[in-house]
C-alpha positions as CSV (number, residue, x, y, z in Angstrom):
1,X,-31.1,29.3,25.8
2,X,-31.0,25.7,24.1
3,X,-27.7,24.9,25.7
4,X,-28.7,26.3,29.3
5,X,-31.9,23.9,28.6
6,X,-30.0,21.0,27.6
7,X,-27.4,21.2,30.6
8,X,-30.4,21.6,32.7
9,X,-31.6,18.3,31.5
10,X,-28.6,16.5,32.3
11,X,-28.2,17.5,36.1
12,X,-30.8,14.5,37.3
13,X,-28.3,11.7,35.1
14,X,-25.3,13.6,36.9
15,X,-27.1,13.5,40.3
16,X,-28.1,9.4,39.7
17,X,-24.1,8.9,38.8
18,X,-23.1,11.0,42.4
19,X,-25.3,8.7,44.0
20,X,-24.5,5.6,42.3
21,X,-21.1,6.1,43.7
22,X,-19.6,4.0,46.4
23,X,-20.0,5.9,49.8
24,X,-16.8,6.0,51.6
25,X,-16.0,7.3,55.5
26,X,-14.4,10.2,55.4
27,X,-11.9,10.8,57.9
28,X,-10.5,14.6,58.1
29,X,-11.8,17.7,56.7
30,X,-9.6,19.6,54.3
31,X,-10.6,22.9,55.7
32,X,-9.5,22.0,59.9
33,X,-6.1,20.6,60.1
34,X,-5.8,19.3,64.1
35,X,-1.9,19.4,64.5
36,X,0.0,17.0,67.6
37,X,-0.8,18.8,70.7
38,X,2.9,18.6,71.1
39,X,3.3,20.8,67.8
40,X,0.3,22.7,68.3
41,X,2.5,26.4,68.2
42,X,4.8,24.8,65.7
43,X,5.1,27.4,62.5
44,X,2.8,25.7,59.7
45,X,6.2,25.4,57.3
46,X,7.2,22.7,60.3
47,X,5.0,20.1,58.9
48,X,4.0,18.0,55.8
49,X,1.8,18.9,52.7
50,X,-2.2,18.2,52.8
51,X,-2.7,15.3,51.1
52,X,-5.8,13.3,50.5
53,X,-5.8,9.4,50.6
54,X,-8.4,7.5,48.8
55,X,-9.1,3.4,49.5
56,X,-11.9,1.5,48.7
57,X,-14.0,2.4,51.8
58,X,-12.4,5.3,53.3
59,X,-11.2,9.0,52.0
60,X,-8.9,10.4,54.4
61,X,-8.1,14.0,54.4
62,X,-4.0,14.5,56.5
63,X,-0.9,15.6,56.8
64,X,1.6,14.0,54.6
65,X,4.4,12.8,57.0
66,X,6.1,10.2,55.3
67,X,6.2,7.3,52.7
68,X,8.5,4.4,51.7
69,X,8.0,1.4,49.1
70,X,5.2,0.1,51.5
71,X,3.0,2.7,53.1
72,X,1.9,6.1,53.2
73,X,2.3,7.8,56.9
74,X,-0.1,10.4,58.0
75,X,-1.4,12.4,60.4
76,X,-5.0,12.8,59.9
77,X,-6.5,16.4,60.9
78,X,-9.4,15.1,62.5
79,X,-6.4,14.5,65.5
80,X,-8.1,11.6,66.9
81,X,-6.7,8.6,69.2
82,X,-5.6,6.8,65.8
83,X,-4.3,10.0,64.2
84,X,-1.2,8.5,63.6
85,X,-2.1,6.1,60.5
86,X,0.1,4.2,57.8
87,X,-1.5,3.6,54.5
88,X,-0.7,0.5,53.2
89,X,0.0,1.4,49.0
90,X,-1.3,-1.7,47.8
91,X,-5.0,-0.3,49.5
92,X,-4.2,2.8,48.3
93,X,-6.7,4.0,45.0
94,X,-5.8,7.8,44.9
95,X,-3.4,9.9,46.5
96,X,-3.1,13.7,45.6
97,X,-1.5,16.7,47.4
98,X,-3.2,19.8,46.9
99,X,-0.3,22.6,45.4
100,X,-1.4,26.4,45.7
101,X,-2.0,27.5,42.1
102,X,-4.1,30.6,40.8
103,X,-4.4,29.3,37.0
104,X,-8.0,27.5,38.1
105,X,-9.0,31.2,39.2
106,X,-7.8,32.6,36.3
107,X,-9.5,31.0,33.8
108,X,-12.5,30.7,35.7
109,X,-12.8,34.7,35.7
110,X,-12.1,34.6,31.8
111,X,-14.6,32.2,31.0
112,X,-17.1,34.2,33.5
113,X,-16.3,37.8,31.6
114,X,-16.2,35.8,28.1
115,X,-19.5,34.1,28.7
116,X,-21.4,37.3,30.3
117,X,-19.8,39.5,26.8
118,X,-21.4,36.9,24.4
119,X,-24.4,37.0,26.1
120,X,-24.7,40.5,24.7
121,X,-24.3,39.0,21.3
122,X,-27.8,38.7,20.7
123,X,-28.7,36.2,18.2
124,X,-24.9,35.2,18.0
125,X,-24.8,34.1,21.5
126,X,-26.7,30.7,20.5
127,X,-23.3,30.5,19.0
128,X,-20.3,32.5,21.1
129,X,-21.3,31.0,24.1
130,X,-21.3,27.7,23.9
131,X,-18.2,28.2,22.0
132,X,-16.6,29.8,25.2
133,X,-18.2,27.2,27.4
134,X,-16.1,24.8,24.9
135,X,-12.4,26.3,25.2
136,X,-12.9,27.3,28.8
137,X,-14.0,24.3,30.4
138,X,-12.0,22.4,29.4
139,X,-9.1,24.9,30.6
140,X,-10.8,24.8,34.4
141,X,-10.3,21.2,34.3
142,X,-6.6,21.5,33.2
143,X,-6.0,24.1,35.7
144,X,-7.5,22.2,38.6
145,X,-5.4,19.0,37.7
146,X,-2.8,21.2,37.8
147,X,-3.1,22.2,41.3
148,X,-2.3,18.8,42.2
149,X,0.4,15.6,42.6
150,X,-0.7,12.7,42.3
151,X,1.1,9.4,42.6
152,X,3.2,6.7,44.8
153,X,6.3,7.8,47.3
154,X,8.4,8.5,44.3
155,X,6.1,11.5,43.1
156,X,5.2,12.5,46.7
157,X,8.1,12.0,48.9
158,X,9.6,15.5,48.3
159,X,5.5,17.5,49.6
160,X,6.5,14.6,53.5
161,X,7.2,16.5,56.9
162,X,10.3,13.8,56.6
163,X,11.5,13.8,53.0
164,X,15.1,12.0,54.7
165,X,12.7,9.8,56.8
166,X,11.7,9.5,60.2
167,X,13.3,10.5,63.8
168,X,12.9,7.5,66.1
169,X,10.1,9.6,68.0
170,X,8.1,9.6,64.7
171,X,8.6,5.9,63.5
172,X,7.5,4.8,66.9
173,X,3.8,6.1,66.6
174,X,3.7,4.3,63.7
175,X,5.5,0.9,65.0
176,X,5.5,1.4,68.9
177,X,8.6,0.8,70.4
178,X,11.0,-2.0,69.7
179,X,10.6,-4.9,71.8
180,X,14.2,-4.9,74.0
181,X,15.5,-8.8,74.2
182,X,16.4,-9.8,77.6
183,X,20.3,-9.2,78.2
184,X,22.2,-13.0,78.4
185,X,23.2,-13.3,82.4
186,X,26.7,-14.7,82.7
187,X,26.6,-17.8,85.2
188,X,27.1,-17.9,88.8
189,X,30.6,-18.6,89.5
190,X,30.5,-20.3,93.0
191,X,33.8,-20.0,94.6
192,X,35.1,-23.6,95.8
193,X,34.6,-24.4,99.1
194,X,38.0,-25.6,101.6
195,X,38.7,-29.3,100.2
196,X,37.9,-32.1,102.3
197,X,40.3,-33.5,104.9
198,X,42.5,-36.0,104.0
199,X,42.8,-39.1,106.0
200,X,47.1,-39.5,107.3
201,X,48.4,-42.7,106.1
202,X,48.5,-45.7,108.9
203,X,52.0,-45.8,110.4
204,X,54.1,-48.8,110.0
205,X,53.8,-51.5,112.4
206,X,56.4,-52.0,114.9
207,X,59.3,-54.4,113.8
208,X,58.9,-57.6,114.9
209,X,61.9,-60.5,116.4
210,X,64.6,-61.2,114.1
211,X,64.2,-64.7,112.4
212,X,67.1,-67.0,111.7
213,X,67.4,-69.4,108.9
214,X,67.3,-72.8,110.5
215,X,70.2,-74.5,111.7
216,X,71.5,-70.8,112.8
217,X,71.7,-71.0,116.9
218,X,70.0,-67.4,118.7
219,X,72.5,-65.3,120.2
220,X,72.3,-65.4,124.0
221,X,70.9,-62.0,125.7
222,X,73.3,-59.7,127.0
């Protein structure tokens, strides 16, 4: 019974370190997944892994949609207004996608039907025990670290709704729709109106008497 004593000892230490912890928001629950109401009788194989997003003040618990060099794009399953959220990576502490797995259950059920056997040891379970507490915790811990990804886009990206990236539809409840430029308008072309009337030139002015050099007499009248 030492080493049930001594473990009982340590729970108030492991309770002080839990709550020594940072509290974060949690956002999301792993075990209700609220789909797009658009989606909602999609078939489950239609969508992204579960993945769980850790910052420095929030834990987020979502569908995996997409990811690129900058952010992580989720849908979270609490399927609020602001479901729709990007992750920037450089906020990101911890990102894991659960994998379905059976080794954690496995060993747990060995080291349960090992431990209860040497129990029956009688003065050897002081000994076989804690022995199987040794190998088979460890083997949990492996198993459960198993059951998960963990990483940036590169290690991700296959376990996204959009491993090939986003439809249009998708990127824009991420990045709303693209702002559409005004179209150039060509000028007015204002047809030219009749041209102003031009004034006729003067006429000439009637001829006037012949003149004679001097000393040439006028002819006389008929």
């Amino acid at each position: 019974m030492r080493p049930v004593a001594q473990l009982l000892a340590a729970l108030p230490a492991l309770a002080s370190l839990a709550c020594a912890a940072p509290q974060r928001r949690v956002i999301g629950a792993p075990d209700t997944i609220g789909r797009p109401s658009i989606a909602h009788f999609s078939p489950s194989d239609a969508f992204g892994h579960q993945i769980i997003v850790t910052t420095s003040t929030t834990r987020m618990f979502a569908e995996l949609v997409a990811c690129d060099e900058g952010f992580v794009y989720l849908h979270t399953n609490d399927a609020g207004p602001h479901a729709w959220t990007m992750v920037p990576w450089q906020l990101v502490e911890r990102a894991e996608v659960p994998t379905p797995g059976s080794a954690r259950v496995t060993n747990i059920v060995m080291l349960t039907v090992g431990s209860v056997a040497a129990a029956t040891h009688g003065i050897w379970a002081s000994i076989t025990v804690p022995l199987w507490a040794t190998a088979g915790v460890p083997s949990i811990f492996w198993a459960i670290a198993d059951e998960r990804v963990a990483g940036r886009c590169q290690e991700l990206d296959p376990y996204t709704r959009y491993p090939q990236g986003m439809p249009l539809a998708i990127h824009e409840q991420y990045w709303g729709k693209p702002s559409m430029a005004p179209l150039p308008v060509a000028p007015l072309l204002v047809a030219p109106g009749p041209a102003a009337p031009v004034a006729p030139a003067p006429a000439a002015p009637p001829p006037g008497p012949p003149v004679f050099p001097p000393g040439v007499a006028m002819p006389a009248p008929p």
